[in-house]
LOLO-991084 format. One record per residue (C-alpha): x, y, z; residue number from 1; residue in one letter. Coordinates in pm, whole numbers. Each point is the difference from the previous one (the first is absolute). Example, Ala and Ser with C-alpha at 12.3 -4.5 7.8 and 13.67 -1.06 7.14 Angstrom:
LOLO-991084
[[1230,-450,780],1,'A']
[[137,344,-66],2,'S']
***
This chain:
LOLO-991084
[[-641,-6712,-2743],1,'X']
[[259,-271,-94],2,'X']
[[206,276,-202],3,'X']
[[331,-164,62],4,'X']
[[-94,-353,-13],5,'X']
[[-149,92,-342],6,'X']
[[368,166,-107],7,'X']
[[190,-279,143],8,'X']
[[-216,-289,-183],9,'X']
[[-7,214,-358],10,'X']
[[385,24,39],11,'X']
[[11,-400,111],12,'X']
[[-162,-79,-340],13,'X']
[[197,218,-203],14,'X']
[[272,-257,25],15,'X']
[[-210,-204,-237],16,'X']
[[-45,242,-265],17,'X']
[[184,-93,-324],18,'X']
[[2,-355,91],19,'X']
[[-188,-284,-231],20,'X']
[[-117,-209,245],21,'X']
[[1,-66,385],22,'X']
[[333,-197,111],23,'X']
[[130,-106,334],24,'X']
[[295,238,-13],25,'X']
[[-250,317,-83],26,'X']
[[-238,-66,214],27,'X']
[[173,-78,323],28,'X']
[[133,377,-45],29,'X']
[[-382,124,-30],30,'X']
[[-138,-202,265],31,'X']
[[332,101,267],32,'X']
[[-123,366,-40],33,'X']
[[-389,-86,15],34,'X']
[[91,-164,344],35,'X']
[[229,306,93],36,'X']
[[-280,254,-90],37,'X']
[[-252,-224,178],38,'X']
[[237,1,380],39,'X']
[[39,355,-52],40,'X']
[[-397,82,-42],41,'X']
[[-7,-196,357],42,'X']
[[-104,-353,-118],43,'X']
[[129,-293,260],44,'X']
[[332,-128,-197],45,'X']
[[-164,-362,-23],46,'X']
[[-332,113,-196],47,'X']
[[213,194,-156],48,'X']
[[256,-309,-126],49,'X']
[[-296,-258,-38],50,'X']
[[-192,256,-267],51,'X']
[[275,7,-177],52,'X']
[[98,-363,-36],53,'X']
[[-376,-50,-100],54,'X']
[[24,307,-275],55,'X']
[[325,-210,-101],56,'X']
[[-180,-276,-60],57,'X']
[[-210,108,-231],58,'X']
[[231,227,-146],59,'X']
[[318,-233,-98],60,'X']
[[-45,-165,-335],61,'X']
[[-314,166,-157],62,'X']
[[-20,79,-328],63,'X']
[[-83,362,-92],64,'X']
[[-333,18,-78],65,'X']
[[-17,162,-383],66,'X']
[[-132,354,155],67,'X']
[[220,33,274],68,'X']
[[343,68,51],69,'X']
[[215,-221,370],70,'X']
[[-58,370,162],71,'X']
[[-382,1,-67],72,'X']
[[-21,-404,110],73,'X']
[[161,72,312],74,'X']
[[-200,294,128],75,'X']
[[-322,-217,-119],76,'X']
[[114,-303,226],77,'X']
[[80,189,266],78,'X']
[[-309,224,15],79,'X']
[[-183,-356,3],80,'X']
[[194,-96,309],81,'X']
[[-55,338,149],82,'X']
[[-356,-87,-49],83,'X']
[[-16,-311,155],84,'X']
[[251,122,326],85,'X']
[[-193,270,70],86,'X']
[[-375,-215,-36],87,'X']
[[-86,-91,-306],88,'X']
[[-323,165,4],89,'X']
[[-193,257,133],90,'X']
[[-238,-98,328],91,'X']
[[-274,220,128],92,'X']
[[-149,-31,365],93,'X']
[[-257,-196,129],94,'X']
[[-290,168,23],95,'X']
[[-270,-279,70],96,'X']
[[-175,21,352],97,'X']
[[-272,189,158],98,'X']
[[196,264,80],99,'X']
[[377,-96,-162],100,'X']
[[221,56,295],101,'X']
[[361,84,-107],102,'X']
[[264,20,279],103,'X']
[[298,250,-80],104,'X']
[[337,-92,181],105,'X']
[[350,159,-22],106,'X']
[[252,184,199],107,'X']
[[-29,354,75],108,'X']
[[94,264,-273],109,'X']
[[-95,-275,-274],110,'X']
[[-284,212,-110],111,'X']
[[-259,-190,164],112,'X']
[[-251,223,73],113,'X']
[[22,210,-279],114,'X']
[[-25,-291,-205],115,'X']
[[-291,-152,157],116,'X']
[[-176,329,-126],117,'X']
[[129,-84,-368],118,'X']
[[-115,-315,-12],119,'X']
[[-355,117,160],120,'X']
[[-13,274,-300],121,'X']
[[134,-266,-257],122,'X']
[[-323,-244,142],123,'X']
[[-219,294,-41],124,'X']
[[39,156,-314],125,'X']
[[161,-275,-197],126,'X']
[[-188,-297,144],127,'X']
[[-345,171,135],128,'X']
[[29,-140,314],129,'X']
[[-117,191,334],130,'X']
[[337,-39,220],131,'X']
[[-10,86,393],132,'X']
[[374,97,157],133,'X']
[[62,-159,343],134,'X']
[[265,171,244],135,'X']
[[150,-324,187],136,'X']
[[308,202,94],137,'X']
[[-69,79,412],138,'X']
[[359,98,66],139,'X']
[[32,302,-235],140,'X']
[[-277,271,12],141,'X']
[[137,176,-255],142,'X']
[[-41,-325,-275],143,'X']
[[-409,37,97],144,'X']
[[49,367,-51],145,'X']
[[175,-59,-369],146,'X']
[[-257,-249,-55],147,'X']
[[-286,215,31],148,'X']
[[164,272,-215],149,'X']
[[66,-255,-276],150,'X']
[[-340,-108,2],151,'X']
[[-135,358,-25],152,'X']
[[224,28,-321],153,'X']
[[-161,-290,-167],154,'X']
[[-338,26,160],155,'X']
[[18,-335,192],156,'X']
[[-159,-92,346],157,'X']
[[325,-49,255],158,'X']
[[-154,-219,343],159,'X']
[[215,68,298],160,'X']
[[-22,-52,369],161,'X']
[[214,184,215],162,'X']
[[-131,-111,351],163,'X']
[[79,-367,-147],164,'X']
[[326,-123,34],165,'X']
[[-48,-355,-124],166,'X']
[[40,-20,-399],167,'X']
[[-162,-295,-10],168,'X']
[[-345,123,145],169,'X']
[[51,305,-249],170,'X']
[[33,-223,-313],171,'X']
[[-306,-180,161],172,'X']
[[-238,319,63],173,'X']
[[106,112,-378],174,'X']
[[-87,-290,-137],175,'X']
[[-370,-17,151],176,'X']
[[26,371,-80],177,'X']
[[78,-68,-368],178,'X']
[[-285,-259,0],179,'X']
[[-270,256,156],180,'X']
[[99,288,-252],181,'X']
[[55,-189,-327],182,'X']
[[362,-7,-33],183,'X']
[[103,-285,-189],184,'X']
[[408,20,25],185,'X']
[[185,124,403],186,'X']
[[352,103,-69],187,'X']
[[123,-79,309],188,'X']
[[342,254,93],189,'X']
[[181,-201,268],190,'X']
[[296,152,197],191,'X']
[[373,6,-101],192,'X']
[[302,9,170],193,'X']
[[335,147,-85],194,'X']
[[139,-364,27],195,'X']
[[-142,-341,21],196,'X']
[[-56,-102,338],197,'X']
[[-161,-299,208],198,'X']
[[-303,206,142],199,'X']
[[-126,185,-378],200,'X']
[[55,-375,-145],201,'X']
[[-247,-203,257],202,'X']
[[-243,328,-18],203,'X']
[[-20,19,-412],204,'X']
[[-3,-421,40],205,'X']
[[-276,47,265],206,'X']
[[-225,235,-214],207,'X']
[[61,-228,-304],208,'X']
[[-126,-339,172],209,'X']
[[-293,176,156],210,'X']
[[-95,167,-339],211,'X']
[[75,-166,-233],212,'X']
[[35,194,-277],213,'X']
[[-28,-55,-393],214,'X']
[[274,171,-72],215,'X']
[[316,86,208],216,'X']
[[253,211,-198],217,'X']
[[339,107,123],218,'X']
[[121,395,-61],219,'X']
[[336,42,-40],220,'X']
[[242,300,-99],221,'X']
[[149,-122,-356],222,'X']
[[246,258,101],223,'X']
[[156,-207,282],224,'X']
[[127,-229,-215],225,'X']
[[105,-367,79],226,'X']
[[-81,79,389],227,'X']
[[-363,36,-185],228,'X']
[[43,-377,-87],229,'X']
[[104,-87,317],230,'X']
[[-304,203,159],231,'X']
[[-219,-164,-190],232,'X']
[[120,-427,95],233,'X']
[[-15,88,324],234,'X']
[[-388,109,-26],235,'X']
[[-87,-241,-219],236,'X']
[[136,-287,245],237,'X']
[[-262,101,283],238,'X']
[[-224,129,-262],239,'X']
[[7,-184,-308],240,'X']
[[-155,293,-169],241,'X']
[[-155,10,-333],242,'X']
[[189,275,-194],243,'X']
[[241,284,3],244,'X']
[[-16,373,-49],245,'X']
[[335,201,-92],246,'X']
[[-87,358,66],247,'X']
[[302,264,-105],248,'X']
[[53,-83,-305],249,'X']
[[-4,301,-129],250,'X']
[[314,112,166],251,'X']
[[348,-78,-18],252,'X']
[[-21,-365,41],253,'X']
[[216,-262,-165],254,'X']
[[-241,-249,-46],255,'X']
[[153,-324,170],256,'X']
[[-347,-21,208],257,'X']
[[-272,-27,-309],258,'X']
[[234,-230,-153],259,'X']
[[116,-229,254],260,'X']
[[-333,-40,315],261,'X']
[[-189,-217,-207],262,'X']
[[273,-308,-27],263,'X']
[[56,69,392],264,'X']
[[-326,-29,131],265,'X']
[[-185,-156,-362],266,'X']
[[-267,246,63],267,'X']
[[-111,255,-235],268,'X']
[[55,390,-46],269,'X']
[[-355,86,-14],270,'X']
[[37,398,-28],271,'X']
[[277,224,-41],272,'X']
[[-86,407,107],273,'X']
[[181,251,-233],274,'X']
[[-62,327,159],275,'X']
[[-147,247,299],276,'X']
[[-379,39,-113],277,'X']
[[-237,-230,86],278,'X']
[[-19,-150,-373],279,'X']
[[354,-72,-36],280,'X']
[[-76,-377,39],281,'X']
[[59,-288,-285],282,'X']
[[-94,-377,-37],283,'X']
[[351,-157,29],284,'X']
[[84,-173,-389],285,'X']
[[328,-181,-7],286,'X']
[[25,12,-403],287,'X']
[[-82,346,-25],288,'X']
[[256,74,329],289,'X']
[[248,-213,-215],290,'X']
[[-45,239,-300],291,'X']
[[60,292,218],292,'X']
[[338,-137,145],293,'X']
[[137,-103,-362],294,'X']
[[-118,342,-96],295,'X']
[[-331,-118,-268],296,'X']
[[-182,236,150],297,'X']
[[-353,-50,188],298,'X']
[[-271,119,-342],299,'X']
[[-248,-271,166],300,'X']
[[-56,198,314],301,'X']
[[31,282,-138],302,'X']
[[-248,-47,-247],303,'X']
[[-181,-156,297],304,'X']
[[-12,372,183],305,'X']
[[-80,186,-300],306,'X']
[[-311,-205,-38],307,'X']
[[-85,59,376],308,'X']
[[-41,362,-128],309,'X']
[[-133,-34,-327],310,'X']
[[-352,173,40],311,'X']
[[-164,-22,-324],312,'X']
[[-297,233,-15],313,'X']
[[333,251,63],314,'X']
[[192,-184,-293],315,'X']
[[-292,80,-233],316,'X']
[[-79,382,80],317,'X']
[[416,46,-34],318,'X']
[[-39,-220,-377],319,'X']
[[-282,287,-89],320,'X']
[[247,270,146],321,'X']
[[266,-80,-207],322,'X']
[[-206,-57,-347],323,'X']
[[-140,342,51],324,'X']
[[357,146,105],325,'X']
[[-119,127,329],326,'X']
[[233,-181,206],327,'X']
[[132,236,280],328,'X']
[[228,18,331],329,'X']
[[-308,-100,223],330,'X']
[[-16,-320,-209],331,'X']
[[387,-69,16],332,'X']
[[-21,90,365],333,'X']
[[-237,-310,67],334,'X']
[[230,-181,-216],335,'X']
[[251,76,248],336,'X']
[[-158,-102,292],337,'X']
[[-134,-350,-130],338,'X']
[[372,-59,-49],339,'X']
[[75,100,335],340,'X']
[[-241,-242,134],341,'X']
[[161,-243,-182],342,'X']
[[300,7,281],343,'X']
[[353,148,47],344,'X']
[[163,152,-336],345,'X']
[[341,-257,127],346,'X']
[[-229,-287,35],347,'X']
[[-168,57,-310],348,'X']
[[312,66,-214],349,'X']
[[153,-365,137],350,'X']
[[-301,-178,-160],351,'X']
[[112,137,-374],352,'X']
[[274,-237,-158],353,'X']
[[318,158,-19],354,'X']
[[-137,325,153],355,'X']
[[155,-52,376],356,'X']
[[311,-68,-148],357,'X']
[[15,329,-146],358,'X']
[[-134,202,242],359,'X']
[[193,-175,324],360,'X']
[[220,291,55],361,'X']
[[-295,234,-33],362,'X']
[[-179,53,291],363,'X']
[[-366,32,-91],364,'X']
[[-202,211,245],365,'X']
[[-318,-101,87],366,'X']
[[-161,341,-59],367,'X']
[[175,-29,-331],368,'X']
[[-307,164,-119],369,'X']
[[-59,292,231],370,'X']
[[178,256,-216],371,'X']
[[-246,-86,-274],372,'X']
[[-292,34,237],373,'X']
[[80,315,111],374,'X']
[[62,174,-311],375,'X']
[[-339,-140,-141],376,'X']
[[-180,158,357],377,'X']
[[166,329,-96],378,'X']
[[-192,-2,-320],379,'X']
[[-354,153,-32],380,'X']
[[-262,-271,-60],381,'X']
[[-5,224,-365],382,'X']
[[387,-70,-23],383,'X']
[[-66,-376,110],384,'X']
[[-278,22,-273],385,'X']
[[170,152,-270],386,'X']
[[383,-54,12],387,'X']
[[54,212,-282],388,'X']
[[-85,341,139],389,'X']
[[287,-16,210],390,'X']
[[221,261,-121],391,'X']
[[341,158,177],392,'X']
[[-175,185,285],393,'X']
[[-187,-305,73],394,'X']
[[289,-234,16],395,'X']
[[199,238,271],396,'X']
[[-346,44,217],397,'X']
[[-9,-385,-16],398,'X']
[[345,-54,102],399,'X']
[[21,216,247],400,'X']
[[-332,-85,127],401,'X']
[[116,-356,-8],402,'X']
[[351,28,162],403,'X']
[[136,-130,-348],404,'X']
[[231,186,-319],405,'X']
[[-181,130,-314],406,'X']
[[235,-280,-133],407,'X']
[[-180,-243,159],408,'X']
[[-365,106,-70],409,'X']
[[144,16,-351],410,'X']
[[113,-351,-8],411,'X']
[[-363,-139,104],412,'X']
[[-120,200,-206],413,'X']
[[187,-161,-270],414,'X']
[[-63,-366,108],415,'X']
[[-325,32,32],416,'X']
[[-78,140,-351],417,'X']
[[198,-288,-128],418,'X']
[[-191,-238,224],419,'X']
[[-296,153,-114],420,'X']
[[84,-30,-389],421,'X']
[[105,-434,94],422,'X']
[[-361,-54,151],423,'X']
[[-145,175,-243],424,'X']
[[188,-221,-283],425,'X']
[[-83,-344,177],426,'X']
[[-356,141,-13],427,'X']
[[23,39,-353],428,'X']
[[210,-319,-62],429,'X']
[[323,214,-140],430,'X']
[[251,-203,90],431,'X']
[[297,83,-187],432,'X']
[[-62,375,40],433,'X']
[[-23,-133,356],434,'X']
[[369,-144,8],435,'X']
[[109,278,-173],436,'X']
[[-104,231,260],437,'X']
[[199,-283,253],438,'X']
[[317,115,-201],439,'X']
[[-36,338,33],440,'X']
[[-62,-26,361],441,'X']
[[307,-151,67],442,'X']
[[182,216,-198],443,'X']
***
């Protein structure tokens, strides 16, 4: 995500570069093509203009600080502005009443329902709560159908009524239902339309005064855009919701939305969903979103995930693996699928400074791994044991048990011997035979 925006603001601060301080002359030229790259990832023209006469501002007349050059100054003052345009900082959601009742709204093919299980997941497993889905939607069968199947996926109660028609009495009878089976947070997954109309508006309103939720969060498709913006004033007029959700922004989307919605409607992104499965769902921060458009890189959440699947009673049998060199392919292969867990190889890669840069004209499969995987399952657990048995004959009943070249098994093969020989020198403290090894890797 925000690919081109980042291109388009790198190249606005190269005009900087060289230059011994920030001047009127220099930085009108930066700032014109920060604006330009800003219209063009679909921010409204007047956000657009009044960010930049604030970054101005600030910019014009600063001395450079001892440790950074005009460039570097620049992109710090207007990540800070990013910060502050897109929120400031991150807001969870209210999860205080006996049950929480939180009230999703949004226009059909936002993402609604699908992200209603998310966020039911996300309240589970990240926040120990025992969430109950509500179908509300009485004019499409098929959104109680896709409800139910999401809720299998993440092993969630879904409450529906199909004889009911009235979405008020639904929200009602989950509620007391909630209350009877200890569920202390109702998603409730309202009904969306392909456009906004009178009739959804005074029905979503109608739920919402009866109900009274803690929390009512508007869905939108980051991929729509400014019309996303737009979307989103007009709910929050008969609304006056508590937060946003951009869903889609994992896919080709310029941005303009998760930049621009909060300074419309001065409510808060709350989440933003970055994939298909069911865990592909992050707490909205506007610093480290501001890194990720000026291209810094995300290591916080990244770091974040990698704890999520830190399991340390496995940490400590690997540590005893590796002193007594018995580290083998069943041990890399759980290696392999903790970083899978971690989320999409893409997603990942745009959280390492300077990494999505380099790779944005790769495109990075999400089953980047699966070669791996199968030439490890074509091994005997003896092969997966003891690597070095592996002779010729071994290597062409692997590949061709594995759909891969003998090239390829013998490229793991080499990779992993040198991974092997790295852990074992961290064990053993060896660090410059370590960075040695580094050099002859790359080599």
């Amino acid at each position: 995500m925000f690919d081109s925006l980042s291109d388009k603001l790198d190249k606005a601060f190269h005009v900087l570069k060289g230059h011994g301080q920030i001047t009127e002359v220099n930085v009108a030229e930066t700032l014109k093509e920060v604006r330009r790259a800003l219209v063009d990832a679909d921010v409204n023209f007047k956000i657009a203009k009044n960010f930049t006469n604030t970054v101005k501002e600030k910019a014009i007349g600063q001395n450079v600080l001892k440790s950074l050059k005009p460039n570097q100054l620049m992109v710090k003052i207007v990540k800070d502005e990013l910060t502050d345009l897109m929120g400031g900082d991150a807001e969870g959601v209210d999860l205080s009443g006996s049950p929480s009742v939180i009230l999703m709204s949004g226009l059909q093919g936002s993402g609604k329902t699908t992200f209603s299980g998310k966020l039911a997941n996300f309240l589970k497993t990240k926040k120990t709560r025992k969430p109950l889905l509500v179908a509300c939607d009485v004019y499409r069968p098929a959104a109680i159908d896709q409800l139910h199947v999401v809720g299998e996926q993440i092993n969630v109660e879904v409450f529906s009524n199909k004889e009911e028609k009235d979405p008020v009495k639904i929200a009602q009878g989950a509620i007391a239902h909630a209350k009877q089976n200890g569920h202390n947070v109702v998603i409730l997954d309202t009904a969306g339309r392909l456009a906004i109309d009178e009739q959804m508006m005074n029905e979503i309103s109608d739920i919402h005064k009866t109900i009274q939720p803690n929390e009512t969060l508007f869905v939108v498709d980051a991929m729509t855009g400014q019309d996303a913006v737009n979307t989103a004033k007009a709910f929050n007029d008969v609304l006056d919701f508590d937060g946003v959700i951009l869903t889609k922004l994992d896919g080709d989307t310029r941005g303009g939305a998760a930049i621009s919605i909060k300074s419309v409607v001065n409510k808060p992104i709350k989440f933003i969903g970055t994939g298909e499965k069911m865990d592909a769902v992050d707490v909205f921060y506007p610093s480290r979103m501001a890194d990720r458009i000026l291209g810094m890189g995300d290591v916080v959440s990244l770091v974040e995930r990698a704890q999520e699947q830190y399991d340390e009673e496995e940490a400590r049998k690997l540590q005893k693996k590796i002193a007594k060199n018995k580290f083998g392919f069943d041990d890399f292969l759980s290696q392999i699928q903790q970083v899978k867990k971690m989320g999409s190889m893409k997603d990942l890669m745009g959280m390492i400074p300077g990494a999505g840069k380099m790779m944005k004209n790769m495109d990075i499969d999400d089953d980047a791994f699966k070669h791996i995987e199968a030439i490890i399952h074509s091994m005997t657990p003896k092969e997966r044991a003891n690597p070095n048995i592996i002779n010729s004959s071994r290597k062409r009943r692997i590949g061709k048990g594995s759909g891969t070249s003998v090239q390829e098994v013998n490229q793991l093969l080499k990779q992993f011997s040198q991974m092997s020989k790295m852990m074992k020198m961290m064990q053993g403290g060896g660090g410059k035979k370590m960075m040695q090894m580094m050099q002859n890797m790359k080599q």
